[in-house]
C-alpha positions as CSV (number, residue, x, y, z in Angstrom):
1,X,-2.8,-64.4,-47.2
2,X,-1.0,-67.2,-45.8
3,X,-0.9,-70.9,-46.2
4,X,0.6,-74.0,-44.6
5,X,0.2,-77.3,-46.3
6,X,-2.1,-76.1,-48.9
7,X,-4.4,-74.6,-46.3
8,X,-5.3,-71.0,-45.2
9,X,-3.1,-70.4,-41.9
10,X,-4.7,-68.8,-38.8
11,X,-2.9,-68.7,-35.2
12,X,-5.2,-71.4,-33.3
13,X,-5.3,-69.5,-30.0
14,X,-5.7,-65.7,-31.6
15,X,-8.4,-64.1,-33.6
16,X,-5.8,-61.2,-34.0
17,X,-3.2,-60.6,-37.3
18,X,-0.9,-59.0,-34.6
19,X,2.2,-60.2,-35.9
20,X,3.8,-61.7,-33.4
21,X,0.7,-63.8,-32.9
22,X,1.4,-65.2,-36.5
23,X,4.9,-66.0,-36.2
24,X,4.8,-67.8,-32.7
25,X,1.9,-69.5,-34.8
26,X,4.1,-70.4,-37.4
27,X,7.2,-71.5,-35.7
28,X,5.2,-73.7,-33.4
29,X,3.7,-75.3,-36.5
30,X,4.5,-79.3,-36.7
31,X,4.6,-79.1,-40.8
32,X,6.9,-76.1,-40.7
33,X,8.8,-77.3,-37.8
34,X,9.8,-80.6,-39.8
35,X,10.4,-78.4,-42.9
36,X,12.8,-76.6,-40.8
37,X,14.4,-79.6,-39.3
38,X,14.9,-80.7,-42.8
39,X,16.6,-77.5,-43.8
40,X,19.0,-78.0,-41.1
41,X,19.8,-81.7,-41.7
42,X,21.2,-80.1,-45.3
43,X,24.8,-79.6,-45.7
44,X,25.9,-76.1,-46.2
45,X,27.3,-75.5,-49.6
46,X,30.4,-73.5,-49.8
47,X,30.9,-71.4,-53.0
48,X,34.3,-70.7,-53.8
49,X,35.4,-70.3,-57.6
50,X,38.6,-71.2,-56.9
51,X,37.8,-74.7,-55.5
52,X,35.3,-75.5,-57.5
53,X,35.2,-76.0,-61.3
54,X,31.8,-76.4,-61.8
55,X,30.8,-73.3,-60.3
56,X,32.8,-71.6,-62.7
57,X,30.3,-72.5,-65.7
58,X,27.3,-72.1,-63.1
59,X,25.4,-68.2,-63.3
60,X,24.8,-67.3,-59.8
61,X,23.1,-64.2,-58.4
62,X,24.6,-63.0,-55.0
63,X,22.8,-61.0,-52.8
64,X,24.5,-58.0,-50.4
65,X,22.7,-57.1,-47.3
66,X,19.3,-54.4,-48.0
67,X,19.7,-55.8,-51.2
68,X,17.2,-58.0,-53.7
69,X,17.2,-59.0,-57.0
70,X,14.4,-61.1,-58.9
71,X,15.9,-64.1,-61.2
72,X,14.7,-66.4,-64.2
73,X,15.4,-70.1,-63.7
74,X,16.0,-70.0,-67.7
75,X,19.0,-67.8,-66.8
76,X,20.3,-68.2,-63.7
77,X,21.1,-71.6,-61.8
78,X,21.8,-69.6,-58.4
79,X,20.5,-66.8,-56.0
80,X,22.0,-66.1,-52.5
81,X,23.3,-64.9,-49.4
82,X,25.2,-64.6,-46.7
83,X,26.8,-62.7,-43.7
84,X,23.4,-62.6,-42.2
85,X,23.1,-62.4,-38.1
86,X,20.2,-60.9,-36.9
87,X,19.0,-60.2,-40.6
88,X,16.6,-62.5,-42.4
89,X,16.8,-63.7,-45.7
90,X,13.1,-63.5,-47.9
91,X,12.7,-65.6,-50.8
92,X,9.7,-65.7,-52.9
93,X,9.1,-68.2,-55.9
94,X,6.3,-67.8,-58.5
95,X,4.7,-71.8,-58.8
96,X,4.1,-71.4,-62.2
97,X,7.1,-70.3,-63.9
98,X,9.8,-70.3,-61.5
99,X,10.6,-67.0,-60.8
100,X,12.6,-66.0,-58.0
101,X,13.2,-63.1,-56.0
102,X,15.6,-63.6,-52.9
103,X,16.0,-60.5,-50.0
104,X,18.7,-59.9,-47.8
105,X,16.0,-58.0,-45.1
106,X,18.1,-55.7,-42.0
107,X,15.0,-53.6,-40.9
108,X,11.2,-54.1,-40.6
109,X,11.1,-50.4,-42.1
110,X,11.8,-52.1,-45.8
111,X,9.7,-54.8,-45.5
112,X,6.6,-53.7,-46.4
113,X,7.6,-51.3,-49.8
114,X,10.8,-54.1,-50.3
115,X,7.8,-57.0,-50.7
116,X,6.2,-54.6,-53.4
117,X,9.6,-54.2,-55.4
118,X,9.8,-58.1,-55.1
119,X,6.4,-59.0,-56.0
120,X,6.7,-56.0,-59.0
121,X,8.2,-58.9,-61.4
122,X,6.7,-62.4,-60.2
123,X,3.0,-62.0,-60.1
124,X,1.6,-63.0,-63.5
125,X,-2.1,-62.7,-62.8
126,X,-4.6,-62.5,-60.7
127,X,-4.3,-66.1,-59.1
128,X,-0.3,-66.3,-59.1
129,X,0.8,-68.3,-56.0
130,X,4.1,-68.0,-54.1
131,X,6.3,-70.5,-52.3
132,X,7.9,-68.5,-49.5
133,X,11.4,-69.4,-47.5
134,X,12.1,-67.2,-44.4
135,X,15.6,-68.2,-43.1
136,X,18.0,-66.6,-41.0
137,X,17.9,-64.2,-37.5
138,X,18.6,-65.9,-34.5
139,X,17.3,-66.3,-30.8
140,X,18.6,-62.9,-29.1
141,X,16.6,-64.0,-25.7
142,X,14.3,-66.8,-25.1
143,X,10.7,-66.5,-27.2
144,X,9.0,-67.9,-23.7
145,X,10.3,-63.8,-23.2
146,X,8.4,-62.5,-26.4
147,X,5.1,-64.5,-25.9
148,X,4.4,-62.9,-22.2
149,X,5.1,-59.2,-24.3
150,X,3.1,-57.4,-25.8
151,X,4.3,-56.3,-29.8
152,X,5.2,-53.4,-28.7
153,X,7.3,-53.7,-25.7
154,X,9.2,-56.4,-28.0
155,X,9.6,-54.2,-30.5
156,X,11.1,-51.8,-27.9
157,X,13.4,-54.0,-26.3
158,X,14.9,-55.5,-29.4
159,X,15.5,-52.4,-31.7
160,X,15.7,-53.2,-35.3
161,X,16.9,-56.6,-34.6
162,X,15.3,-60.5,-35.7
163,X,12.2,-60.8,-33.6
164,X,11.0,-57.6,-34.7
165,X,12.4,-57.8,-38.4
166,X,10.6,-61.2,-38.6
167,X,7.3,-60.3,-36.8
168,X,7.4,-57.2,-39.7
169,X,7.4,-60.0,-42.8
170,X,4.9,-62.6,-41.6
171,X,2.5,-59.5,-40.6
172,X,3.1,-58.4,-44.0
173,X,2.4,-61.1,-46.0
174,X,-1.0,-62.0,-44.2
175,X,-2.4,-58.9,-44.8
176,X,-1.6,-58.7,-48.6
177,X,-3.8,-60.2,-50.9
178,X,-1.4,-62.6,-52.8
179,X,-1.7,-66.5,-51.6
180,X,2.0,-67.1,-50.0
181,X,2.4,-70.8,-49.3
182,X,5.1,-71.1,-46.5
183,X,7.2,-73.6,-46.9
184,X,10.2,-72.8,-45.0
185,X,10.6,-70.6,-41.8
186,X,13.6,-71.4,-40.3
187,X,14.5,-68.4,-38.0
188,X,15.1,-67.2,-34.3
189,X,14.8,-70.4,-32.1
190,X,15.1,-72.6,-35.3
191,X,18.0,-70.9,-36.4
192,X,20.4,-70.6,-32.9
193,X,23.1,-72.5,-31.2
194,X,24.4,-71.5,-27.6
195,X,28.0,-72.2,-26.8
196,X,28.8,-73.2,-23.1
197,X,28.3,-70.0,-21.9
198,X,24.8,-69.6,-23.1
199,X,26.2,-67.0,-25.7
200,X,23.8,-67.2,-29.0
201,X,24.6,-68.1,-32.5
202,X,22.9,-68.1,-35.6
203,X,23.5,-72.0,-36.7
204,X,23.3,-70.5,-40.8
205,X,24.6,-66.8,-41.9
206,X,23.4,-68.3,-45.3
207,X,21.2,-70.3,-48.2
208,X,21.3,-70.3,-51.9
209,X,18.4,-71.0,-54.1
210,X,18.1,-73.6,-56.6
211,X,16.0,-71.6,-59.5
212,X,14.4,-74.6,-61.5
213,X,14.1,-77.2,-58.4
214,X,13.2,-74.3,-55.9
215,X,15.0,-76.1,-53.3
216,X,16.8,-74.3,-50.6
217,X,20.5,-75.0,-49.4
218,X,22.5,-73.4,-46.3
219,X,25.4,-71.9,-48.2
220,X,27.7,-69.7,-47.3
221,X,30.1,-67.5,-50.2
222,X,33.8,-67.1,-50.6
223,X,35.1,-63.1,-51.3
224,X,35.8,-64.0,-54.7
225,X,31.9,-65.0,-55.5
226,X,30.3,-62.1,-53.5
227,X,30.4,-60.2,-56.7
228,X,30.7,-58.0,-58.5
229,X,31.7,-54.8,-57.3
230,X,31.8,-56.0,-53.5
231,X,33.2,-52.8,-51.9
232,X,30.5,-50.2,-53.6
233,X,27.9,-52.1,-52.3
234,X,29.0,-52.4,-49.1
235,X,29.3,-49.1,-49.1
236,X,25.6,-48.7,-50.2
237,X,24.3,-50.5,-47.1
238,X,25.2,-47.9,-44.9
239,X,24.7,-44.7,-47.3
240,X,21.2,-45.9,-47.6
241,X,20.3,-44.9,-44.2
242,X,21.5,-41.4,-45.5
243,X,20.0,-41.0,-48.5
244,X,16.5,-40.1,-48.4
245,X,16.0,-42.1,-52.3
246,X,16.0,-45.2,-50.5
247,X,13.5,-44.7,-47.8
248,X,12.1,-47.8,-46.9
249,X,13.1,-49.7,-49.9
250,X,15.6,-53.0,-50.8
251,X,18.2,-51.1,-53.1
252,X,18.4,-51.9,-56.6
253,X,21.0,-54.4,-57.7
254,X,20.5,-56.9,-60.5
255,X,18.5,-56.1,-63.7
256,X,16.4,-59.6,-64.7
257,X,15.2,-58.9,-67.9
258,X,19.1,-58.4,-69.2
259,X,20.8,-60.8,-66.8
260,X,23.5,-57.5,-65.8
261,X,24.3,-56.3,-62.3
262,X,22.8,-52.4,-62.4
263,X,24.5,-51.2,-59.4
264,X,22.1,-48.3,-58.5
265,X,23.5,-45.1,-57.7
266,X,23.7,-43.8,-53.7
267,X,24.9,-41.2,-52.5
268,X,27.1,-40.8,-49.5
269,X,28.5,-37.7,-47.2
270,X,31.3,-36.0,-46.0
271,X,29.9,-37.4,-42.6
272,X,31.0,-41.1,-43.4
273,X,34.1,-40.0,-44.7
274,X,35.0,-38.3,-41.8
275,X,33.2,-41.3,-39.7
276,X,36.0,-43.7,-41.6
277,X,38.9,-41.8,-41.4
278,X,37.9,-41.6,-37.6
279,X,36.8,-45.3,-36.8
280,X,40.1,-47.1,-38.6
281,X,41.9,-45.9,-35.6
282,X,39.7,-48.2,-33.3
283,X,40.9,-51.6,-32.6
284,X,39.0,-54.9,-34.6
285,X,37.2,-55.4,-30.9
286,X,35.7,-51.8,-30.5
287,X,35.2,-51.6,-34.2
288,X,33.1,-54.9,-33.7
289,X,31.2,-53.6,-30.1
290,X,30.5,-50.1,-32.2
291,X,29.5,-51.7,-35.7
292,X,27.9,-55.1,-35.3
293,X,24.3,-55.4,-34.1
294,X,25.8,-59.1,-33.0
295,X,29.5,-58.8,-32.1
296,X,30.1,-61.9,-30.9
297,X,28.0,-63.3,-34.1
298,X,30.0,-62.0,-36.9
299,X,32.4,-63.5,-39.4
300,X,36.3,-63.6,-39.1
301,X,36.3,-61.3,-42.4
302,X,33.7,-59.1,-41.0
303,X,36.4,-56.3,-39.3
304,X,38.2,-56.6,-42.5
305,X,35.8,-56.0,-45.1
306,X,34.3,-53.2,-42.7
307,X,37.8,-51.3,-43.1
308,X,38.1,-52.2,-47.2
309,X,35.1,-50.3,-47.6
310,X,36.3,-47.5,-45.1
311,X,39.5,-47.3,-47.0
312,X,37.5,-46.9,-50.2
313,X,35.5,-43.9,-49.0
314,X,38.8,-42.4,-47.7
315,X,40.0,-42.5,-51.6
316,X,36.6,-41.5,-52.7
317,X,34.9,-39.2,-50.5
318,X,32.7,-38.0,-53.8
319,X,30.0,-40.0,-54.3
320,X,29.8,-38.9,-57.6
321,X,33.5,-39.8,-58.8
322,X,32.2,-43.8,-58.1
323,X,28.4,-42.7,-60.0
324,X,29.5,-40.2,-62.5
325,X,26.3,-38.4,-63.7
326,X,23.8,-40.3,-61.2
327,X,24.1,-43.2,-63.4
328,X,24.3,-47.2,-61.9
329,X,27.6,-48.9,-62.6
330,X,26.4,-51.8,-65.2
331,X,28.6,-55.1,-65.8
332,X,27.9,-58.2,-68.1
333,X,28.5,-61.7,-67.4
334,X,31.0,-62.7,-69.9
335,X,31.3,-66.5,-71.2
336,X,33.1,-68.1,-67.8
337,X,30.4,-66.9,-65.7
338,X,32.6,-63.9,-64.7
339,X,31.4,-60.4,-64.7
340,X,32.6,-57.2,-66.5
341,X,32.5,-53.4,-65.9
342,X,30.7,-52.2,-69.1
């Protein structure tokens, strides 16, 4: 079920729960529309350890895309993302005790099991309510487009990308049970700039989550806090798609009850390892027109990082020499906030 304002939502000129019917509903909603606008009037946050002291001392959670991880407020200060184009980034918060469970969502076929894993350590009883923050996506074409098309011929015309990805989650959460109180829903239209050419551009790639306040912040992450063990779960983004465990689910990252990263094992193939040593010949403009779901959209680190995790693959083209017995590689925060291999 979904609320706005305390209130059960409906779309005013729709009887249906087709989804895009909600989330035209939603974005055109005045409360969530100032919400929105207020999101945007935030400045972004950049988290860099090196620049900033304080962070050092902070405990942060940091999200990968496909990935989630579910956070106590009494433990961590921090839970984000970033890098996001045309992915959307879910955050659920139990109003009682503060849990928090932030997504990093790249497909509408996770939604739907990833909400379950989310949900699996924030509802509390029967009656548990959730704040809910849907930020990220961008406009890929105008929405006047999407509201003369059927679901369907949207969903067809825009592949796996933000209209479709966000129609997926708002469908979704009306037709669970649970009462999710939107509060933010700042995507697509809300979330694009166009330069002078009419090119579009997400306006945030990021947010991080205060856990005791609940407030949301556009953020965006330095290398040196996307941590830790950046490269393997790159890696895992892609191997997902190839390894049947992971069908339809947000991969495993961060264990809550122990506050340690529990990098869940995935396997990838000979296929990717040939697929690297083959695409590191292209130049950084193919590699982004061949990669990227939004060339044009993507970071200035985003080439780079793509060939780190290539080149890692290349020197381990076992999956098993990086998960020795199937087991999750496991590291503890150590006393500056830091993390360590156990």
């Amino acid at each position: 079920m979904i609320f706005v304002d305390g209130l059960p939502f409906s779309p005013r000129y729709s009887s249906t729960s087709q989804g895009k019917d909600i989330l035209l509903a939603l974005l055109e909603n005045p409360i969530l529309v100032s919400a929105s606008n207020s999101f945007k009037a935030i400045p972004e946050r950049k988290f860099s350890v090196s620049e900033d002291s304080t962070l050092e001392r902070s405990k942060w959670v940091y999200i990968f895309q496909r990935e989630y991880a579910t956070v106590d407020p009494a433990v961590v200060e921090f839970v984000g993302t970033d890098e996001a184009t045309t992915c959307v980034g879910l955050v659920i918060r139990n109003r009682r005790n503060g849990m928090t469970s932030v997504a990093h969502m790249d497909s509408p076929k996770i939604v739907e099991m990833g909400l379950s894993q989310m949900l699996s350590q924030l509802v509390d009883g029967l009656d548990t309510e959730f704040d809910v923050h849907i930020i990220g996506g961008f406009e890929e074409v105008s929405l006047q487009h999407a509201k003369a098309s059927t679901e369907s011929e949207a969903q067809a015309e825009f592949g796996d990308h933000s209209f479709p990805l966000c129609t997926k989650i708002v469908q979704t959460l009306w037709a669970r049970e649970e009462k999710f109180h939107i509060r933010t829903i700042c995507v697509l239209g809300h979330n694009t700039r166009r330069d002078s050419n009419g090119n579009a551009y997400p306006l945030f790639n990021g947010f991080v989550v205060e856990t005791t306040s609940g407030n949301i912040i556009p953020a965006s992450f330095h290398t040196s806090t996307r941590c830790p063990d950046e490269i393997v779960r790159r890696i895992r983004v892609s191997a997902s798609y190839e390894d049947t465990s992971w069908n339809g689910k947000l991969i495993e990252t961060y264990d809550t009850a122990t506050d340690q990263f529990q990098i869940a094992p995935c396997r990838w193939t000979h296929r990717q390892y040939y697929a690297a040593l083959s695409l590191l010949h292209y130049t950084d403009s193919e590699i982004l027109s061949i990669c990227s779901t939004s060339p044009t959209a993507e970071g200035s680190d985003f080439v780079d990082n793509l060939k780190r995790q290539w080149n890692y693959l290349i020197a381990h083209p076992y999956w098993t020499d990086t998960f020795p017995e199937k087991q999750p590689r496991v590291f503890k925060r150590t006393t500056d906030g830091r993390w360590r291999r156990c």
